[in-house]
C-alpha positions in Angstrom: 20.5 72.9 -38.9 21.5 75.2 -35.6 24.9 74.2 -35.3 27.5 75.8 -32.7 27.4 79.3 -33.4 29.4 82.0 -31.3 27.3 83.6 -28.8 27.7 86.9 -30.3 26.3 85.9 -33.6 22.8 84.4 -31.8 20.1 86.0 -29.9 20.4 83.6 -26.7 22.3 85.7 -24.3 18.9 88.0 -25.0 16.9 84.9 -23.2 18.9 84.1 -19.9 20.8 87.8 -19.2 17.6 89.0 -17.1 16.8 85.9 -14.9 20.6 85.4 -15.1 21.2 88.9 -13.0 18.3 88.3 -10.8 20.1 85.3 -9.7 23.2 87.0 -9.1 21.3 89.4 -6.5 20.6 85.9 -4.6 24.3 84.7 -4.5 23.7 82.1 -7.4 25.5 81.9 -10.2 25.1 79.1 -12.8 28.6 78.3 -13.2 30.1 74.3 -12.4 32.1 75.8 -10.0 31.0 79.1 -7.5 32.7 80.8 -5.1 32.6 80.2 -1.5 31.7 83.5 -1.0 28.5 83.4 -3.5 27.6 80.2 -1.7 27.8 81.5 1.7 25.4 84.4 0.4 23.3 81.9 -0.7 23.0 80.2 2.2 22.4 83.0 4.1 19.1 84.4 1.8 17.8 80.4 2.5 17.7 80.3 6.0 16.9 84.0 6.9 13.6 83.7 4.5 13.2 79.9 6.2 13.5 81.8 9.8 10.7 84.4 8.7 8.7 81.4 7.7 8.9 79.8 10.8 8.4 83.1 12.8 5.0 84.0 10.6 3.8 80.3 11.4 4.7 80.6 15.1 2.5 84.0 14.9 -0.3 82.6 13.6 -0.1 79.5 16.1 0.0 81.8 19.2 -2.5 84.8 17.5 -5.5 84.8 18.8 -8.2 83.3 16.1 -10.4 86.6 16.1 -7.2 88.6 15.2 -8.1 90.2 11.6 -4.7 89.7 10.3 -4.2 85.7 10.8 -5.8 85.1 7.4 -2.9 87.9 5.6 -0.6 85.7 7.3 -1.7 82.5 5.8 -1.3 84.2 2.4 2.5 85.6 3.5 3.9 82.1 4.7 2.3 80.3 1.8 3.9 82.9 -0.5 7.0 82.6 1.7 7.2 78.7 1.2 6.2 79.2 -2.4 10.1 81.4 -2.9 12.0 78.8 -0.7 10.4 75.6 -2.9 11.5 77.4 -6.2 15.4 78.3 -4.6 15.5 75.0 -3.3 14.8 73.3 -6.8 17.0 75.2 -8.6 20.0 74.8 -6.3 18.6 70.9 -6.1 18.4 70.8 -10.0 21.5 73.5 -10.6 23.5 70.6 -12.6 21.0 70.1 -15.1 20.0 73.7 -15.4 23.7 74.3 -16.4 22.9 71.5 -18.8 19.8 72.5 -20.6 21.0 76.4 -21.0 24.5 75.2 -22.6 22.9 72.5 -24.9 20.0 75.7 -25.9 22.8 77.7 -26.7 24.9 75.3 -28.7 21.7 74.6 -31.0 20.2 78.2 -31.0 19.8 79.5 -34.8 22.0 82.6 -36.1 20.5 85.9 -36.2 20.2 85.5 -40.0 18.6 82.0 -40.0 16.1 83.4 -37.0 15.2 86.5 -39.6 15.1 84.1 -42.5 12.3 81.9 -41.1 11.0 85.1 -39.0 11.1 83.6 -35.8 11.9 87.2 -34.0 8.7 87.1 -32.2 9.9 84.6 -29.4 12.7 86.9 -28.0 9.9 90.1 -28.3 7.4 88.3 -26.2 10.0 87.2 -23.7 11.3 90.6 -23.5 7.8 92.0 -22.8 7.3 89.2 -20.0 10.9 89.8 -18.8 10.4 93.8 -18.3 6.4 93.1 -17.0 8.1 90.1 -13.9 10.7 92.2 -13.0 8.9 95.8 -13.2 6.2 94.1 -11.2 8.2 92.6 -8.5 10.3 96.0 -7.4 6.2 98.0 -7.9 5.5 94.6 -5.0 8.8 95.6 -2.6 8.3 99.2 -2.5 4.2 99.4 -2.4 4.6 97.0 0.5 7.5 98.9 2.3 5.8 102.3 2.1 2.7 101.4 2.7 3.7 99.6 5.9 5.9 103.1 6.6 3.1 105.5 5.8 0.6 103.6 8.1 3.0 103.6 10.8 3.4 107.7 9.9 -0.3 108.1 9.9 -1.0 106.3 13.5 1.8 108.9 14.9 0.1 111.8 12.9 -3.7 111.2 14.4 -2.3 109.3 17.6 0.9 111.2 18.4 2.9 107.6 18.6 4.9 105.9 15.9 2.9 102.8 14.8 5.8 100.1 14.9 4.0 98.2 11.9 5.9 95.4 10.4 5.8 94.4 6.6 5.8 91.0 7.7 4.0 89.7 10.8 5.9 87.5 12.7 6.0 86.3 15.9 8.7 88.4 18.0 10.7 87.0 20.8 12.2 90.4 21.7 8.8 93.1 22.0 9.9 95.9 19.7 7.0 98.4 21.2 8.7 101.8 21.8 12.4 100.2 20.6 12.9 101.9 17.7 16.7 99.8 17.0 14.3 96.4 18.1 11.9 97.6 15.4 14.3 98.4 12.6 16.1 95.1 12.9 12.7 93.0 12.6 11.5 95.3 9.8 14.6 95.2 7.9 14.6 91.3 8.6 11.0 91.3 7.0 11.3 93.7 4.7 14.5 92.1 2.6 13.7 88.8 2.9 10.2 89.8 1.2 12.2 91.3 -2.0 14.7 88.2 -2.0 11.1 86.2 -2.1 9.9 88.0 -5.2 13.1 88.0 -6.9 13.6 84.2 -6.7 10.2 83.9 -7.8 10.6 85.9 -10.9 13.9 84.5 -11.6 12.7 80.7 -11.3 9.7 81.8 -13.6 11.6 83.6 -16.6 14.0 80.8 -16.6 11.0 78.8 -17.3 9.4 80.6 -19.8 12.9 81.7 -21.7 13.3 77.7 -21.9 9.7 76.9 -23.4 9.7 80.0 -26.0 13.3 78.2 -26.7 11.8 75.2 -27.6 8.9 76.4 -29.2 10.9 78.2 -31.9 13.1 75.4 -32.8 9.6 73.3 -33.1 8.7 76.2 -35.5 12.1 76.0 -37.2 12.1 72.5 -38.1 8.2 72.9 -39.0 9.5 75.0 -41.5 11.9 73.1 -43.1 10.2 70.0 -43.4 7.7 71.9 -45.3 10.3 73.4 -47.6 11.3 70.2 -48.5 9.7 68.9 -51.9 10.6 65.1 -52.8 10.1 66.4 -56.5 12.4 68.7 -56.6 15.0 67.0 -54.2 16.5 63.9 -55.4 15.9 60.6 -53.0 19.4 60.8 -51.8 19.4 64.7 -50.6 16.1 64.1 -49.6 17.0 61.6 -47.0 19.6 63.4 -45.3 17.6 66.2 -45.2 14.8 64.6 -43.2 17.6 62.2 -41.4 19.0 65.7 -40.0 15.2 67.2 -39.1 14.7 63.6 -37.5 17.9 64.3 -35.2 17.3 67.7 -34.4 13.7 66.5 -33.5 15.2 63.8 -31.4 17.9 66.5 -29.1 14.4 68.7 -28.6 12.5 65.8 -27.5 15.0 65.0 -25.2 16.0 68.9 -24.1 12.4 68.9 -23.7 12.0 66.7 -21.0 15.0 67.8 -19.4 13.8 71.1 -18.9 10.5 69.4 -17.4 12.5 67.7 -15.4 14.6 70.9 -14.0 11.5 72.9 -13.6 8.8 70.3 -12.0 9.7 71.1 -8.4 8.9 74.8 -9.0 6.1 74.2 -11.0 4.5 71.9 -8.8 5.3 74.4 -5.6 3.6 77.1 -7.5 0.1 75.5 -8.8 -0.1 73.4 -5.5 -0.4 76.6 -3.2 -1.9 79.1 -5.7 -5.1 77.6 -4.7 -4.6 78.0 -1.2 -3.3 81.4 -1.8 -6.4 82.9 -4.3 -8.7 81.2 -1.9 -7.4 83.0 1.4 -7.0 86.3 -0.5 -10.8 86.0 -1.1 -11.9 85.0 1.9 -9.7 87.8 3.4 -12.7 90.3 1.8 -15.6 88.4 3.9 -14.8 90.9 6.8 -14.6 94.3 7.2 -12.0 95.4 5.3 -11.1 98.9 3.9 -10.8 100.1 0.8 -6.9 100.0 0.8 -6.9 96.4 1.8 -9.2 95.1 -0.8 -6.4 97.5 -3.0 -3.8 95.2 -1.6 -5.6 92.1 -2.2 -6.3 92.4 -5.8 -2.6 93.1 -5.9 -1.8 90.2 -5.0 -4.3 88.2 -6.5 -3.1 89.1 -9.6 0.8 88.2 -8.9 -0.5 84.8 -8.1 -2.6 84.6 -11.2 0.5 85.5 -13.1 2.6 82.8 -11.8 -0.1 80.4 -12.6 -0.9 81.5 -16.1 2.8 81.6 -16.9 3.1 78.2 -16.1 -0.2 77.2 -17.9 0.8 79.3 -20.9 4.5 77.5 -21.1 2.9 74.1 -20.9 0.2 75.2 -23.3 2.6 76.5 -26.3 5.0 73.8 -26.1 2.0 71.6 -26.9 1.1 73.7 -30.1 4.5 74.2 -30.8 5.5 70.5 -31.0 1.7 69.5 -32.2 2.3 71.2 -35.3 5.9 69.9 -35.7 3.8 66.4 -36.1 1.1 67.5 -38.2 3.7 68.6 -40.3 4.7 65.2 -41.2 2.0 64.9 -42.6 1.2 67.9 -44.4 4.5 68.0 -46.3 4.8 66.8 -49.9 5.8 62.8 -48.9 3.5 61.7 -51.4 6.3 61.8 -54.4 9.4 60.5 -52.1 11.0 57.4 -52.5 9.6 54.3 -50.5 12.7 54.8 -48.8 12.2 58.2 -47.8 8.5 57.0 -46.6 10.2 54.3 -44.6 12.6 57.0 -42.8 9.3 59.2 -42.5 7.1 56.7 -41.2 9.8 55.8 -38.0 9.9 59.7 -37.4 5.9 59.4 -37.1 5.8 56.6 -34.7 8.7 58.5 -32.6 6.4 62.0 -32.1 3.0 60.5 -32.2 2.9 62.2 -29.1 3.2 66.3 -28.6 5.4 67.1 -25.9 3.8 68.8 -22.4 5.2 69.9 -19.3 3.8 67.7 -16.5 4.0 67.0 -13.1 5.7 63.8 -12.2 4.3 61.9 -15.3 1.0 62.5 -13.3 -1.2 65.2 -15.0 -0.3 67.6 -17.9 -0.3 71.3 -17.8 -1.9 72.8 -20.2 -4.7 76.1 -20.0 -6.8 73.6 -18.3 -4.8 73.7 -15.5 -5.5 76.9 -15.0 -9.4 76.5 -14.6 -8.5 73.4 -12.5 -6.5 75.6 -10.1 -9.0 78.3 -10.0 -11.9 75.1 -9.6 -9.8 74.4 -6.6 -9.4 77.8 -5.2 -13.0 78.3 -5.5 -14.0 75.3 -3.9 -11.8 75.7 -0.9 -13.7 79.7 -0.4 -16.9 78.1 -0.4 -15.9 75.7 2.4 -14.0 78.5 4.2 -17.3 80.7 3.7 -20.1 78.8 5.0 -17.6 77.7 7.8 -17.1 81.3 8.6 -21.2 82.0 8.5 -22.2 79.4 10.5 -20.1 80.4 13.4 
């Protein structure tokens, strides 16, 4: 079994060192004890992005309701609220974060055991994730950033006046138009709150998924060697501790297992509750008379919603494969010639994972790639209403 083996000998540091730094850019750092200074910093990313939220729902609640942009705002706060939900939980749920990454590392398998039963292709999918989240969040920052600059370029180009533009539209207490030090200070506001936003939500989702694709390769490690053990070649005795070990190690990841669930459920329920909301107004946003580069921008942000969604799906998904094969492994291993006592032992570890482990939400519905067509169900149902409202007018 994956005993405590020095960092440096293990592949684990490979799993957390991305999210880990992303983190770091925020203020947090997953230590029992921070600095004041880091949680000053902290504090400070929290309640500017909170004040942006509350300025972007102020703007829509004074905008007037023919104003083209009201619907881009929807989508902004939601994706706004959607960052400060998933930084709220894991400074809520900081403790047992600490927990579940120091209890993964203590049982993580050596580099030689991990080549032995060729369980490399966790960390190589995780990698590719990793580089695809945090590649696509910086394309996000600066396609946002310049493309607010150029337009505001372009308007003094064919109008012979700056455009002022904003990368968030918020409602502004101090008019900017013409103040060029007024302007900066509300698009800077904007403009780094929005890359704190993607960050966090990167960060909260590669934590996720580097603590699934954990579990799902010790799930494939102990599948493994319950099927390399042969009652008749093993005598009873060797037998029995060998399957009592399996039995604890299937016990820590049942209970890991949850704990992770448990660490991750406020994020995960954040993110599937307003994807909905979010694909639906993105859609509806290409009722009117948009132009080419919005419907651009649109499908750019459809899919970085789609890819928070699947991610989630996908997690919940392979740790129910993962841990379904585990049990059908029970059964598939050569039992037949063990003792009666070995059956007896076998038969407890049966009753104990008759069921696979899932993420959830609250012990209220499972997530699995159903979810996904549930959310998307939802999304689609909610256009439709939005659309024959908007028709009918």
């Amino acid at each position: 079994m994956p005993g405590d083996q020095p960092t440096s000998s293990t592949n684990f540091n490979s799993f957390v060192k991305g999210p880990k730094n992303m983190f770091k850019l925020l203020g947090i750092k997953l230590q029992k004890q921070d600095k004041l200074i880091s949680t000053m910093y902290t504090f400070f990313v929290v309640i500017s992005a909170t004040i942006v939220a509350i300025l972007q729902l102020c703007q829509i609640l004074t905008s007037d309701t023919s104003d083209p942009h009201r619907v881009q705002n929807v989508v902004f706060i939601t994706y706004f609220t959607v960052g400060l939900g998933k930084i709220l939980n894991i400074l809520y749920r900081r403790s047992i974060l600490i927990e579940c990454l120091s209890e993964l590392e203590g049982i993580y398998p050596d580099k030689e055991m991990e080549r032995k039963y060729s369980l490399q292709h966790y960390l190589k999918r995780y990698k590719r994730a990793e580089y695809f989240f945090w590649n696509f969040a910086m394309f996000l920052i600066l396609l946002y950033n310049l493309e607010t600059i150029v337009r505001s370029f372009l308007q003094l180009y064919f109008k012979g006046r700056y455009g002022y533009f904003l990368l968030v539209r918020i409602y502004t207490p101090f008019p900017y138009d013409g103040k060029l030090l007024v302007y900066l200070c509300y698009f800077t506001l904007g403009s780094i709150t929005g890359a704190w936003i993607a960050v966090i939500i990167a960060a909260a989702d590669l934590y996720l998924l580097g603590c699934v694709l954990q579990l799902c390769l010790h799930f494939e490690l102990l599948t493994k060697q319950l099927m390399e053990l042969d009652t008749r070649i093993v005598n009873d005795t060797e037998a029995i501790k060998k399957l009592n070990a399996i039995a604890k190690y299937q016990s820590e990841l049942i209970r890991l297992s949850r704990k992770v669930n448990r660490t991750f459920s406020g994020s995960m329920i954040v993110s599937l509750t307003a994807a909905s909301f979010i694909i639906c107004f993105l859609l509806f946003q290409l009722l009117g008379n948009v132009q080419l580069v919005d419907i651009a921008m649109v499908l750019i942000l459809l899919l970085n919603e789609s890819k928070q969604v699947l991610l989630i799906c996908y997690c919940g998904d392979k740790l129910l494969k993962s841990s379904q094969r585990f049990n059908e492994s029970l059964y598939m291993h050569n039992w037949v010639d063990g003792s009666v006592r070995y059956q007896r032992h076998l038969l407890f570890m049966l009753l104990y994972a008759r069921n696979p482990i899932m993420l959830n939400l609250l012990d209220i519905t499972d997530i699995t790639l159903v979810t996904l067509k549930e959310v998307y169900g939802t999304a689609y149902r909610f256009f439709t209403v939005l659309k024959t409202a908007w028709t009918e007018r």
